[in-house]
VEXDOKOL-129009 format. One record per residue (C-alpha): residue in three letters; x, y, z; chain; residue number from 1. Coordinates in nm, 3 decimals, decimal comma. Example, Ala and Ser with C-alpha at 12.3 -4.5 7.8 and 13.67 -1.06 7.14 Angstrom:
 rest       X       Y       Z kette  nr
  ALA   1,230  -0,450   0,780     A   1
  SER   1,367  -0,106   0,714     A   2
//
This chain:
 rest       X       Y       Z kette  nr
  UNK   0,788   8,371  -6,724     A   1
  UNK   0,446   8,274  -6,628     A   2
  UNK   0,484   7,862  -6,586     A   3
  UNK   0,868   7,925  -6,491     A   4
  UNK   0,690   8,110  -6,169     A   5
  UNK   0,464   7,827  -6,122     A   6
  UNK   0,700   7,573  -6,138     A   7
  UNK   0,903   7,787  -5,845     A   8
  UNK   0,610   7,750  -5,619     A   9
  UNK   0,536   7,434  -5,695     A  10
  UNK   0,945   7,394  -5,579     A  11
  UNK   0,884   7,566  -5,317     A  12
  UNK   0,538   7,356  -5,179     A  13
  UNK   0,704   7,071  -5,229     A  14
  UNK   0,971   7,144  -5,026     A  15
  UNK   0,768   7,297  -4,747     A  16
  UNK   0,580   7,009  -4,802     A  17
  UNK   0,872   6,746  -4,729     A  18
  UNK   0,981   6,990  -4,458     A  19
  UNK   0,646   6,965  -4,246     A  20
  UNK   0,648   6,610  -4,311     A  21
  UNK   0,961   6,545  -4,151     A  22
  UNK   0,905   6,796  -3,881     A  23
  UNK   0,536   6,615  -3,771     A  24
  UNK   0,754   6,288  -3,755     A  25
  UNK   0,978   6,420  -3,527     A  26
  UNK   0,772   6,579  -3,345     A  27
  UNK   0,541   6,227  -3,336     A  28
  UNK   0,872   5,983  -3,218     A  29
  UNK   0,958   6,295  -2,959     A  30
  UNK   0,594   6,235  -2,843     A  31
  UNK   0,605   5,845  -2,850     A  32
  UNK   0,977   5,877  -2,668     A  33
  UNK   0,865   6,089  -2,392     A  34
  UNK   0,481   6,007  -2,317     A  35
  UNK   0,492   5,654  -2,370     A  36
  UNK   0,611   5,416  -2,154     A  37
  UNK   0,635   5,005  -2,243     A  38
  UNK   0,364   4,758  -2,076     A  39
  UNK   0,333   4,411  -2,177     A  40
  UNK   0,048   4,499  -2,387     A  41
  UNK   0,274   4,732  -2,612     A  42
  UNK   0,299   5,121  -2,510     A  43
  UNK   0,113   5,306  -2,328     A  44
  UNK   0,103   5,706  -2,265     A  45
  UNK   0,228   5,717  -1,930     A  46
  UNK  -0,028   5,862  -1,733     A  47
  UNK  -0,156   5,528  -1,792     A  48
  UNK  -0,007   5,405  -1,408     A  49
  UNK  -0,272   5,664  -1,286     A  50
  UNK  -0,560   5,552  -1,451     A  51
  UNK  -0,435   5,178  -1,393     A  52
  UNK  -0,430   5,252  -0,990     A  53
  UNK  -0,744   5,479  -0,957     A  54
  UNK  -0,970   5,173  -1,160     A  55
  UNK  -0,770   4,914  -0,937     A  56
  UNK  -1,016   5,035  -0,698     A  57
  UNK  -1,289   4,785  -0,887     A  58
  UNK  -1,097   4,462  -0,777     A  59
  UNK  -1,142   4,589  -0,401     A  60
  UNK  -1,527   4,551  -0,168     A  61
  UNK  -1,546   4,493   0,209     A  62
  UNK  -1,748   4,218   0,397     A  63
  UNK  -1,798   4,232   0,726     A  64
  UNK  -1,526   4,552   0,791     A  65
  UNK  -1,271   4,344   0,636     A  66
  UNK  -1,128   4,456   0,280     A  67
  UNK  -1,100   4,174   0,003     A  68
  UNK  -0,845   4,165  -0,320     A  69
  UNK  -1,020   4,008  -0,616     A  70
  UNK  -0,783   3,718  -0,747     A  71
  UNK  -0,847   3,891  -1,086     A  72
  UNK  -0,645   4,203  -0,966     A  73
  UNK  -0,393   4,032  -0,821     A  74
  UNK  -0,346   3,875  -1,123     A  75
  UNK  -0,351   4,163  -1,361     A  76
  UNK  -0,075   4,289  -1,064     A  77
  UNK   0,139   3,980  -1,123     A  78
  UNK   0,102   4,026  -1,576     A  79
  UNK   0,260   4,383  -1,543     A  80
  UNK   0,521   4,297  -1,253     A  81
  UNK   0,341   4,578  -0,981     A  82
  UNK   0,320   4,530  -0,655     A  83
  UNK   0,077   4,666  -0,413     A  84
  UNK   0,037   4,790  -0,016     A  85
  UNK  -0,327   4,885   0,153     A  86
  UNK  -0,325   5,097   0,438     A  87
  UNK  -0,628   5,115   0,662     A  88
  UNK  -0,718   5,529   0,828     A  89
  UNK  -0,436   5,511   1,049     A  90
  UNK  -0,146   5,430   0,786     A  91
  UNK  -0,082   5,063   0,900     A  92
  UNK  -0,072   4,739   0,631     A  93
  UNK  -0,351   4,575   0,637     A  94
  UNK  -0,250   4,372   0,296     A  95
  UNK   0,027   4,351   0,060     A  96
  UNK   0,119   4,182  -0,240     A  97
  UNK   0,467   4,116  -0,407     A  98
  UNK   0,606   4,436  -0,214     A  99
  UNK   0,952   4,499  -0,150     A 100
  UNK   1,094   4,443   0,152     A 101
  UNK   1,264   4,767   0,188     A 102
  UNK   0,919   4,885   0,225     A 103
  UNK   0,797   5,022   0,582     A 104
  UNK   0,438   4,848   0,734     A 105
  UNK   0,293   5,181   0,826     A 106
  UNK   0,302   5,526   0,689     A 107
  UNK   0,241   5,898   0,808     A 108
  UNK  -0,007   6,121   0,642     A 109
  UNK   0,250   6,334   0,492     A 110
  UNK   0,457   6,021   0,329     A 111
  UNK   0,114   5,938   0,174     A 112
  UNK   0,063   6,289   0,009     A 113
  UNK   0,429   6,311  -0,094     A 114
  UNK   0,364   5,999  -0,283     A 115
  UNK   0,160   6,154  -0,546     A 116
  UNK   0,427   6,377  -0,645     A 117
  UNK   0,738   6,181  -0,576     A 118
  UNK   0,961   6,066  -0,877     A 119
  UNK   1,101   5,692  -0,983     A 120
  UNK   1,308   5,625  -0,689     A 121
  UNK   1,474   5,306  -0,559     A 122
  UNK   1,395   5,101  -0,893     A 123
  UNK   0,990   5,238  -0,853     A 124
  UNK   0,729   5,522  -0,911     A 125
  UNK   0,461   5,507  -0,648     A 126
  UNK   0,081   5,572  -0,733     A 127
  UNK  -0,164   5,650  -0,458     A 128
  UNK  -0,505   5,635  -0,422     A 129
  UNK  -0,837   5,497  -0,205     A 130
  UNK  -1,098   5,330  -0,153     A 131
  UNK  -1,456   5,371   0,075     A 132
  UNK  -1,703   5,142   0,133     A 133
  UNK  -1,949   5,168   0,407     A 134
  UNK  -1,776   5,387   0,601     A 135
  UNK  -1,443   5,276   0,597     A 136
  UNK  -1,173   5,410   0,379     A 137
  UNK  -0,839   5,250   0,274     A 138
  UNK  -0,527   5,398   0,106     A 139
  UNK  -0,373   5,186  -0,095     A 140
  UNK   0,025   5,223  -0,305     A 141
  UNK   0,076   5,037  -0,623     A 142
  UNK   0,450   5,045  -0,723     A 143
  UNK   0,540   5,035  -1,114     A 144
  UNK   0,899   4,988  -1,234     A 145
  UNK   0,874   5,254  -1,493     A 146
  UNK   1,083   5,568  -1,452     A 147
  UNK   0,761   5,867  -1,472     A 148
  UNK   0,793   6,194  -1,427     A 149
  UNK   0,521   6,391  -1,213     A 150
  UNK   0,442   6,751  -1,296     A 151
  UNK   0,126   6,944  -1,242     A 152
  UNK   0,079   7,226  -1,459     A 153
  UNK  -0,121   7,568  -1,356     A 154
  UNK  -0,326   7,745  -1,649     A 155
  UNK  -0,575   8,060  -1,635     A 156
  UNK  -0,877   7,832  -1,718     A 157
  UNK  -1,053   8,137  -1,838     A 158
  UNK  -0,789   8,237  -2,100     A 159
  UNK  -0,760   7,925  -2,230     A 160
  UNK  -1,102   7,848  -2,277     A 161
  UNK  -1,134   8,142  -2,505     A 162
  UNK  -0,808   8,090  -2,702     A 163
  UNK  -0,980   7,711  -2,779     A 164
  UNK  -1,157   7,755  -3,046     A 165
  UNK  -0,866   7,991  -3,220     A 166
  UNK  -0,624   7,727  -3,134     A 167
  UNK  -0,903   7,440  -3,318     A 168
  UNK  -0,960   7,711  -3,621     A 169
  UNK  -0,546   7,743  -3,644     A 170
  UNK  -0,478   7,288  -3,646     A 171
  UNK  -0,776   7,311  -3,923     A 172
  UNK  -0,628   7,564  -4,154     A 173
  UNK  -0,255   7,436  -4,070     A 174
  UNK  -0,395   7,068  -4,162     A 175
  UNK  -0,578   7,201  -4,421     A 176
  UNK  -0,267   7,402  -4,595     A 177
  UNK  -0,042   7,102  -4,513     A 178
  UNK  -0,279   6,879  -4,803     A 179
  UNK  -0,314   7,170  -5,035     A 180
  UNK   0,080   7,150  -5,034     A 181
  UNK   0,065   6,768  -5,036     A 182
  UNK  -0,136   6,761  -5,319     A 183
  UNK   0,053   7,039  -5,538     A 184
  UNK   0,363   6,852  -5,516     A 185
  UNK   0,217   6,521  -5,575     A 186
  UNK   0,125   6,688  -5,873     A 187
  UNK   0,440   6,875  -5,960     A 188
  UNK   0,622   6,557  -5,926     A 189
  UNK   0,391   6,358  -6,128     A 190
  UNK   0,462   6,612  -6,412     A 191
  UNK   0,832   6,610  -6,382     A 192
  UNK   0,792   6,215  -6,387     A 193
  UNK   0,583   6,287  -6,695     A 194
  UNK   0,839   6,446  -6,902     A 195
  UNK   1,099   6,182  -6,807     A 196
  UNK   0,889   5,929  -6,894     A 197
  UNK   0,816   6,049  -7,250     A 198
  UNK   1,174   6,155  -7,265     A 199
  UNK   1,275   5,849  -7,220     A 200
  UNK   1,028   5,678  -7,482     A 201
  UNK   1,136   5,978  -7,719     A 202
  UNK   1,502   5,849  -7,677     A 203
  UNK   1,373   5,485  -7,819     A 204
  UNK   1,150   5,698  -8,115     A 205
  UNK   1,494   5,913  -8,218     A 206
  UNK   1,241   6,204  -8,168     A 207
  UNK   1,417   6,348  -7,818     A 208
  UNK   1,462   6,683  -7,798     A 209
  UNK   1,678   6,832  -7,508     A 210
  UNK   1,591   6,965  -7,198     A 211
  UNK   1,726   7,218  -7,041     A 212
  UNK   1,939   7,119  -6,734     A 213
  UNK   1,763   7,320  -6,471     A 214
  UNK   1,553   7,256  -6,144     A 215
  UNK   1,515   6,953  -5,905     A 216
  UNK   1,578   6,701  -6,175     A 217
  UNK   1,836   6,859  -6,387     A 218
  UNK   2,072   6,600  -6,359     A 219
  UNK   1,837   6,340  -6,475     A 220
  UNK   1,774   6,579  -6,778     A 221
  UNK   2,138   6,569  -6,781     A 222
  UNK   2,175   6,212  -6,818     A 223
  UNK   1,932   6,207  -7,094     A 224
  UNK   2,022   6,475  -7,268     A 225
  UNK   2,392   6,272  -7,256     A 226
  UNK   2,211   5,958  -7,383     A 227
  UNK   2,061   6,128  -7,658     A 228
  UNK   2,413   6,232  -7,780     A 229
  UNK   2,567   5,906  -7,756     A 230
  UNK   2,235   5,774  -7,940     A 231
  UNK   2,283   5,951  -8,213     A 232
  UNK   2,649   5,939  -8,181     A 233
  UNK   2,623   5,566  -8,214     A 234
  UNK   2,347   5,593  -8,478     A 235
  UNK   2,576   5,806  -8,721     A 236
  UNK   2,883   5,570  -8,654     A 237
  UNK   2,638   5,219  -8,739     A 238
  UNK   2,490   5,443  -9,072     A 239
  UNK   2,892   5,557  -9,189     A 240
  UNK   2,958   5,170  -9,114     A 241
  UNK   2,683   5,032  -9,297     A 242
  UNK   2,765   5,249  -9,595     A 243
  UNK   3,156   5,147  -9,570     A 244
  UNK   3,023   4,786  -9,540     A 245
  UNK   2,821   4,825  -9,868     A 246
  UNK   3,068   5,026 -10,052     A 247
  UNK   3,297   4,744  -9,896     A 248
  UNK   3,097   4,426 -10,021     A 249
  UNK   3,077   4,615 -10,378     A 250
  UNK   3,451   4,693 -10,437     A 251
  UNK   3,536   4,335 -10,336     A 252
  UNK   3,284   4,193 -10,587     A 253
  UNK   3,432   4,413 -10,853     A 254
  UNK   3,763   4,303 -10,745     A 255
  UNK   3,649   3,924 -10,735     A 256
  UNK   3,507   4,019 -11,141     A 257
  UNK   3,786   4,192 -11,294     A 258
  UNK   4,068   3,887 -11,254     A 259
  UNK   3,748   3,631 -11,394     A 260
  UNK   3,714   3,815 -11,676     A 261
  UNK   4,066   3,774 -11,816     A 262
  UNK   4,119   3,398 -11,692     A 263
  UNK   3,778   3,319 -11,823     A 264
  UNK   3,840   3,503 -12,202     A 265
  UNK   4,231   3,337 -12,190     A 266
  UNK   4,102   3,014 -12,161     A 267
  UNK   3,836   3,032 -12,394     A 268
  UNK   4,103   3,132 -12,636     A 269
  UNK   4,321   2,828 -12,521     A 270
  UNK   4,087   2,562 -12,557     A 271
  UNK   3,865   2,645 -12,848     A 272
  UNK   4,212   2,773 -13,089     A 273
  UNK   4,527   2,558 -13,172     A 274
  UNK   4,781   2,774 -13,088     A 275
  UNK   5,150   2,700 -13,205     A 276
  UNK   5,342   2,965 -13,068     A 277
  UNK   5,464   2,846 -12,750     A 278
  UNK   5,530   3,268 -12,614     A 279
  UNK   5,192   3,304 -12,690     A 280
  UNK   5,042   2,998 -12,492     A 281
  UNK   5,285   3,095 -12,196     A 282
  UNK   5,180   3,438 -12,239     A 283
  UNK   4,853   3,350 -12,204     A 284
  UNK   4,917   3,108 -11,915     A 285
  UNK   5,108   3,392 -11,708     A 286
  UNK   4,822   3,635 -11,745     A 287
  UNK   4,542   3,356 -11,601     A 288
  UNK   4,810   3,277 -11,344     A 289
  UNK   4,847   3,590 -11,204     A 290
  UNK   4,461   3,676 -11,169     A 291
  UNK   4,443   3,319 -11,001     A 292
  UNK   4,655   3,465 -10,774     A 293
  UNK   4,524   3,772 -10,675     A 294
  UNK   4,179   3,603 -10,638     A 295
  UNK   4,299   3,347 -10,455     A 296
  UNK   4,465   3,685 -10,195     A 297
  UNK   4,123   3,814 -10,173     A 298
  UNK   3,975   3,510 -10,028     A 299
  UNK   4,273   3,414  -9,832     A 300
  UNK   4,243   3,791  -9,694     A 301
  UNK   3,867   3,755  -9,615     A 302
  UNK   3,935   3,399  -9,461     A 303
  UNK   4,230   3,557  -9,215     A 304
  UNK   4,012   3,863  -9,088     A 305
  UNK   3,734   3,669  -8,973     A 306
  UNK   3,968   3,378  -8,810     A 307
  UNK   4,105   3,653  -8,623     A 308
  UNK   3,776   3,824  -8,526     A 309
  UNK   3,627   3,461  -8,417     A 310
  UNK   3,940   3,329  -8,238     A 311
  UNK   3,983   3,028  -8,486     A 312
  UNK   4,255   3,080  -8,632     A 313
  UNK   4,565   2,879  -8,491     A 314
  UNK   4,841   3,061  -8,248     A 315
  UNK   5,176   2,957  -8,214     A 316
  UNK   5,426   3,206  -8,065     A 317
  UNK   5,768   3,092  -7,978     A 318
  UNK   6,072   3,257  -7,884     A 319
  UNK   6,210   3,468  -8,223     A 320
  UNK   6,468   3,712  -8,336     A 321
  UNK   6,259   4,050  -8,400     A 322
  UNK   6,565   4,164  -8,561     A 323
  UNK   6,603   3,875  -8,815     A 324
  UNK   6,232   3,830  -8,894     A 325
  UNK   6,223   4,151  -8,976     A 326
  UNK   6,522   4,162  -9,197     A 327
  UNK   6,410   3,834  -9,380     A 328
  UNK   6,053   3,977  -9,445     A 329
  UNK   6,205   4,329  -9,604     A 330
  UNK   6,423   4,112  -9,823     A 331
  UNK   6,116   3,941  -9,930     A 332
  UNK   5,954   4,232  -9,995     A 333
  UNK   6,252   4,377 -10,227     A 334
  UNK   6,282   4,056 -10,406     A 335
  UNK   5,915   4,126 -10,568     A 336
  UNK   6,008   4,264 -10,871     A 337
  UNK   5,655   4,431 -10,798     A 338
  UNK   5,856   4,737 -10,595     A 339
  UNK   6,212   4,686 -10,708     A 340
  UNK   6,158   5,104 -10,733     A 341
  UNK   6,114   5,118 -10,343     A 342
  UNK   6,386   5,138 -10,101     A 343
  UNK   6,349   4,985  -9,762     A 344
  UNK   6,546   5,161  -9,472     A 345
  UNK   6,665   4,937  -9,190     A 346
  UNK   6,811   5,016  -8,813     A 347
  UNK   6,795   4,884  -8,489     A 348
  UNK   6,935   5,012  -8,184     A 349
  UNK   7,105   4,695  -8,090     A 350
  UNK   7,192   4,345  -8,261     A 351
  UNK   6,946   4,137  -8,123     A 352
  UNK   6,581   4,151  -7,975     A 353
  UNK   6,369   3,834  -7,875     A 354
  UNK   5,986   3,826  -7,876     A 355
  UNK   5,688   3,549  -7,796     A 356
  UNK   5,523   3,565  -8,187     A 357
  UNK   5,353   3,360  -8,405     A 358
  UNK   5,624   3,413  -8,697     A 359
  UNK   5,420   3,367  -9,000     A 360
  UNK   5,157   3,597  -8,857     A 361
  UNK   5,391   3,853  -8,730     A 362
  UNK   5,593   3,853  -9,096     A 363
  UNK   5,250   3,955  -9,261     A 364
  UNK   5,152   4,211  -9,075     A 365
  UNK   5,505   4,374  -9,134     A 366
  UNK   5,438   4,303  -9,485     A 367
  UNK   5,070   4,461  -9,507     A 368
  UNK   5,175   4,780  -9,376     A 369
  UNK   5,496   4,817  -9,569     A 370
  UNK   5,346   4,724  -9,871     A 371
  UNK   5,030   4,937  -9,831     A 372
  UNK   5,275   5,251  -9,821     A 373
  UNK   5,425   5,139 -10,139     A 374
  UNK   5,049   5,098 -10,290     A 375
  UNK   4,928   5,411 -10,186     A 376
  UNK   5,218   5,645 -10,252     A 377
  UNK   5,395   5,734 -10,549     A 378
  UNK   5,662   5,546 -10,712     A 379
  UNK   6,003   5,525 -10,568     A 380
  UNK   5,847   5,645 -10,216     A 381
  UNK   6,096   5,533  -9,925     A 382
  UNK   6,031   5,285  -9,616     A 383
  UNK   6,221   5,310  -9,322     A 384
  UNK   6,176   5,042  -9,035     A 385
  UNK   6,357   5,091  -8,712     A 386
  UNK   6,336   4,926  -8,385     A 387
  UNK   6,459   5,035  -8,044     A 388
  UNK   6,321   4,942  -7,671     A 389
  UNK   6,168   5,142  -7,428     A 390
  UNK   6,161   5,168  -7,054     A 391
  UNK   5,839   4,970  -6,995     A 392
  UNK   6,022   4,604  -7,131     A 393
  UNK   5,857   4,667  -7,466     A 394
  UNK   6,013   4,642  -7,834     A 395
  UNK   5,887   4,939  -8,057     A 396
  UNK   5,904   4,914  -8,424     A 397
  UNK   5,841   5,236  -8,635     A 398
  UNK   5,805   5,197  -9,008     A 399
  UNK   5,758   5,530  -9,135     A 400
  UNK   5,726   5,648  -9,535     A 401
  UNK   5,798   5,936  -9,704     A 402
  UNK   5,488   5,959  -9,904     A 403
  UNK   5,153   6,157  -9,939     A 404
  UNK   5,075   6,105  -9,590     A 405
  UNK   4,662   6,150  -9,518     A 406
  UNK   4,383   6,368  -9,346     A 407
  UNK   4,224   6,306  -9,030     A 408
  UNK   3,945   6,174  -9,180     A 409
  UNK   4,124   5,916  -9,375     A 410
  UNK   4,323   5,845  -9,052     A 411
  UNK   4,006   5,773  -8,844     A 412
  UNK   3,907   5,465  -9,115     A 413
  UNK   4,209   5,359  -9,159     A 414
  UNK   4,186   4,995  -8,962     A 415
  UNK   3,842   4,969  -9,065     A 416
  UNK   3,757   4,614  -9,285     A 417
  UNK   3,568   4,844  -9,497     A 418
  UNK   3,805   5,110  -9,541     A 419
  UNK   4,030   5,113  -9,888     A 420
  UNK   4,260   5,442  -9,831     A 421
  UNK   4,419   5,583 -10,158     A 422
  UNK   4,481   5,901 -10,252     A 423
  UNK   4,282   6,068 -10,572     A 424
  UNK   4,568   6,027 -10,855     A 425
  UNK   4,568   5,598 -10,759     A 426
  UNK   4,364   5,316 -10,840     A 427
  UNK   4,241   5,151 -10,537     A 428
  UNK   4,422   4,816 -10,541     A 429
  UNK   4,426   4,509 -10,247     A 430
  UNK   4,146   4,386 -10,065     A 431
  UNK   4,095   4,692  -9,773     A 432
  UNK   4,197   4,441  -9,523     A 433
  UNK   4,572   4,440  -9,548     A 434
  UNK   4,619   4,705  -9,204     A 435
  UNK   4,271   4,585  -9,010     A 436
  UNK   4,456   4,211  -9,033     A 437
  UNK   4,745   4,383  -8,924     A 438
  UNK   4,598   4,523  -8,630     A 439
  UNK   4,394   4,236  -8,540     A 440
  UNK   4,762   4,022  -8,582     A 441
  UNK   4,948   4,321  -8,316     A 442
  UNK   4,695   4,235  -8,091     A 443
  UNK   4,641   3,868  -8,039     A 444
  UNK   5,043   3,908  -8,003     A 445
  UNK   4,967   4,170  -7,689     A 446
  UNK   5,070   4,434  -7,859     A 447
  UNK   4,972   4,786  -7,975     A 448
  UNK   4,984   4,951  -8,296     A 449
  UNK   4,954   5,337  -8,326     A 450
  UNK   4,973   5,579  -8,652     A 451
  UNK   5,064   5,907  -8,693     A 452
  UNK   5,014   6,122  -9,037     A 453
  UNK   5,026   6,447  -9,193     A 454
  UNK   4,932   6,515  -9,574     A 455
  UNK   5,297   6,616  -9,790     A 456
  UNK   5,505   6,479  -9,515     A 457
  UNK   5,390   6,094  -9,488     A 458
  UNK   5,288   5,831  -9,220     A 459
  UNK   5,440   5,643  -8,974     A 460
  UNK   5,339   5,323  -8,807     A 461
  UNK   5,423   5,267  -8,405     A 462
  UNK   5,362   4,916  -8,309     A 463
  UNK   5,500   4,804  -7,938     A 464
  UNK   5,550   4,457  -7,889     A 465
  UNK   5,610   4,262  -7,567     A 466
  UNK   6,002   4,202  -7,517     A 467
  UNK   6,109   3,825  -7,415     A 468
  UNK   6,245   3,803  -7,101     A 469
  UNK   6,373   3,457  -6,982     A 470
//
């Protein structure tokens, strides 16, 4: 309760903090905008005219009962673009430099006095004052082109001077509060920047702990506390990855094993015995053949996937019958005397249906995902493909079984490369690549390929496909 009140006050100075701040610039640009006026040397407050036309006086002596103009006033007259008229006791010119012409020669007592309190008028603000030197006095009017107010201001002297040192004592312990409050936020700040900073080195350690989303900063604790999730979020999916990878590398070196070991013991037997009996020998023969075979599916498998991941291998769609590719590629599948107890399912919504596809590529990925249902099901489990068009100028193709069907867990891996779905009363047969090249295959074609599943009712595979159009 204790530091959560501190760190309230510490809000609380810093805003008053930012608050005064703002309000002293203001207040500083009011001040600049309304007591300073522009002069070629930059700005000036703008009593400065006053002070400019009472030391003028300097540039001015008499010789002789005559008054003289110092070139050096005339010239500081000529750098700020002023002009000037001297009037001797009785109000008449006796010199004038750059004045107007609209400008009378003499003046009245009256129109001198006035002068001191007259506003900018006709493009000018007028300045009085004089000048004496033995025993003759001259008025003289500078004219600036600056737009300056005149105001005289009436005080009780006495009052004041007693409320003067209160006033002092009051700026001191105003200034004086203003840097306590400076300094507390500079410090509250530094120690919100603080835990950011190590939050953000804790993030790179995996050693973050969440902050709670409160205060000035809580959506930058937000942010990091978002990070941290998809850190570790990313962290568990790499780990689950690795360890498929791994479990991956090992099943496929098993795999790569168990067909050696028979071709290598058959032809031992061939070539060391003298066999007569010509079953035997083919026998023999068959069984090496067929683990050539499957060895030589693993490597073609793990040659595809990584053609497709690099972009190597070679694409060649042309114009093609969906409808008769697929029907050729389900006859080739019920040819293989390896599922004559399946039954393939076949219907399309109309008699023909034209696609951009590589042919050969397209054909196996029919073939991986039909097949892995028959692998991973029971015997005699039932394949039906159908294919229909929908509004958006694409050709769907569902191939649905009527098999085990799997968990969401087993759903989430099932395109993985290091992913071999089965269910617990089969053997784990193929390579584990069969659907990722099947999915990588959908999708250099443009297409999509979705799967929906539910355990004792079976799968079914969605994959949209780009219709032809000429």
């Amino acid at each position: 309760m204790k530091k959560r009140s501190k760190n309230i006050v510490l809000r609380i100075s810093a805003v008053i903090s930012i608050l005064i701040l703002l309000l002293t610039a203001a207040l500083m640009g009011m001040v600049y905008y309304i007591f300073y006026i522009p002069e070629p040397e930059g700005l000036s407050l703008a009593s400065w005219p006053s002070i400019f036309t009472d030391n003028f006086a300097v540039w001015l002596d008499c010789e002789d009962g005559k008054l003289n103009v110092e070139a050096k006033g005339l010239t500081r007259l000529d750098e700020y673009g002023l002009w000037i008229q001297i009037v001797d006791e009785d109000g008449y010119e006796v010199f004038s430099h750059n004045k107007p012409e609209d400008y009378p020669n003499a003046y009245s007592p009256s129109e001198l006095i006035s002068f001191t309190k007259d506003n900018y008028d006709e493009n000018y603000t007028l300045f009085v004052s004089s000048f004496e030197d033995k025993g003759n006095c001259w008025n003289y009017i500078i004219g600036f082109p600056y737009a300056i107010g005149k105001y005289m201001l009436y005080y009780n002297g006495e009052n004041l001077g007693r409320l003067s040192p209160i006033v002092k004592t009051a700026m001191l312990a105003a200034l004086l509060g203003l840097i306590f409050l400076v300094i507390a936020a500079c410090f509250w700040l530094s120690h919100q920047l603080s835990k950011i900073s190590a939050g953000i080195k804790q993030l790179s350690l995996r050693t973050y702990e969440p902050i709670k989303e409160k205060g000035t900063f809580g959506e930058v604790y937000k942010a990091l506390n978002k990070m941290d999730d998809e850190i570790k979020h990313a962290d568990q999916l790499e780990a689950e990855s690795e360890q498929a990878r791994r479990e991956w590398i090992a099943n496929i070196t098993h795999d790569m094993k168990t067909p050696l070991s028979p071709i290598k013991g058959y032809a031992e037997i061939l070539s060391q015995e003298t066999l007569n009996d010509e079953a035997l020998i083919q026998e023999y023969a068959s069984i090496i053949l067929k683990n050539v075979n499957h060895t030589e599916k693993l490597i073609n498998d793990l040659k595809l996937t990584y053609q497709l991941e690099s972009g190597a291998l070679p694409f060649n769609p042309q114009e093609v019958s969906i409808i008769h590719s697929l029907r050729d590629c389900i006859i080739d599948i019920i040819n293989d005397p390896q599922f004559s107890e399946n039954d393939i399912e076949f219907v399309s919504s109309q008699p023909e249906m034209y696609a951009q596809i590589d042919e050969a590529l397209f054909r196996r990925a029919i073939q991986n995902i039909i097949i892995n249902a028959f692998m991973h099901n029971p015997p005699k489990t039932k394949v039906a493909v159908t294919v229909t068009e929908n509004d958006c100028e694409k050709i769907v193709i569902s191939i649905r079984d009527n098999g085990t069907g799997m968990d969401e867990e087993a759903l989430a891996k099932l395109f993985s490369r290091y992913y071999r779905g089965t269910n617990t009363e089969q053997k784990a047969e193929g390579s584990g690549l069969g659907l990722a090249i099947a999915k990588q295959i959908i999708q250099l074609h443009g297409g999509e390929i979705n799967v929906m599943s539910q355990l004792n009712e079976g799968t079914e595979f969605i994959l949209l496909i780009p219709k032809f159009t000429a």
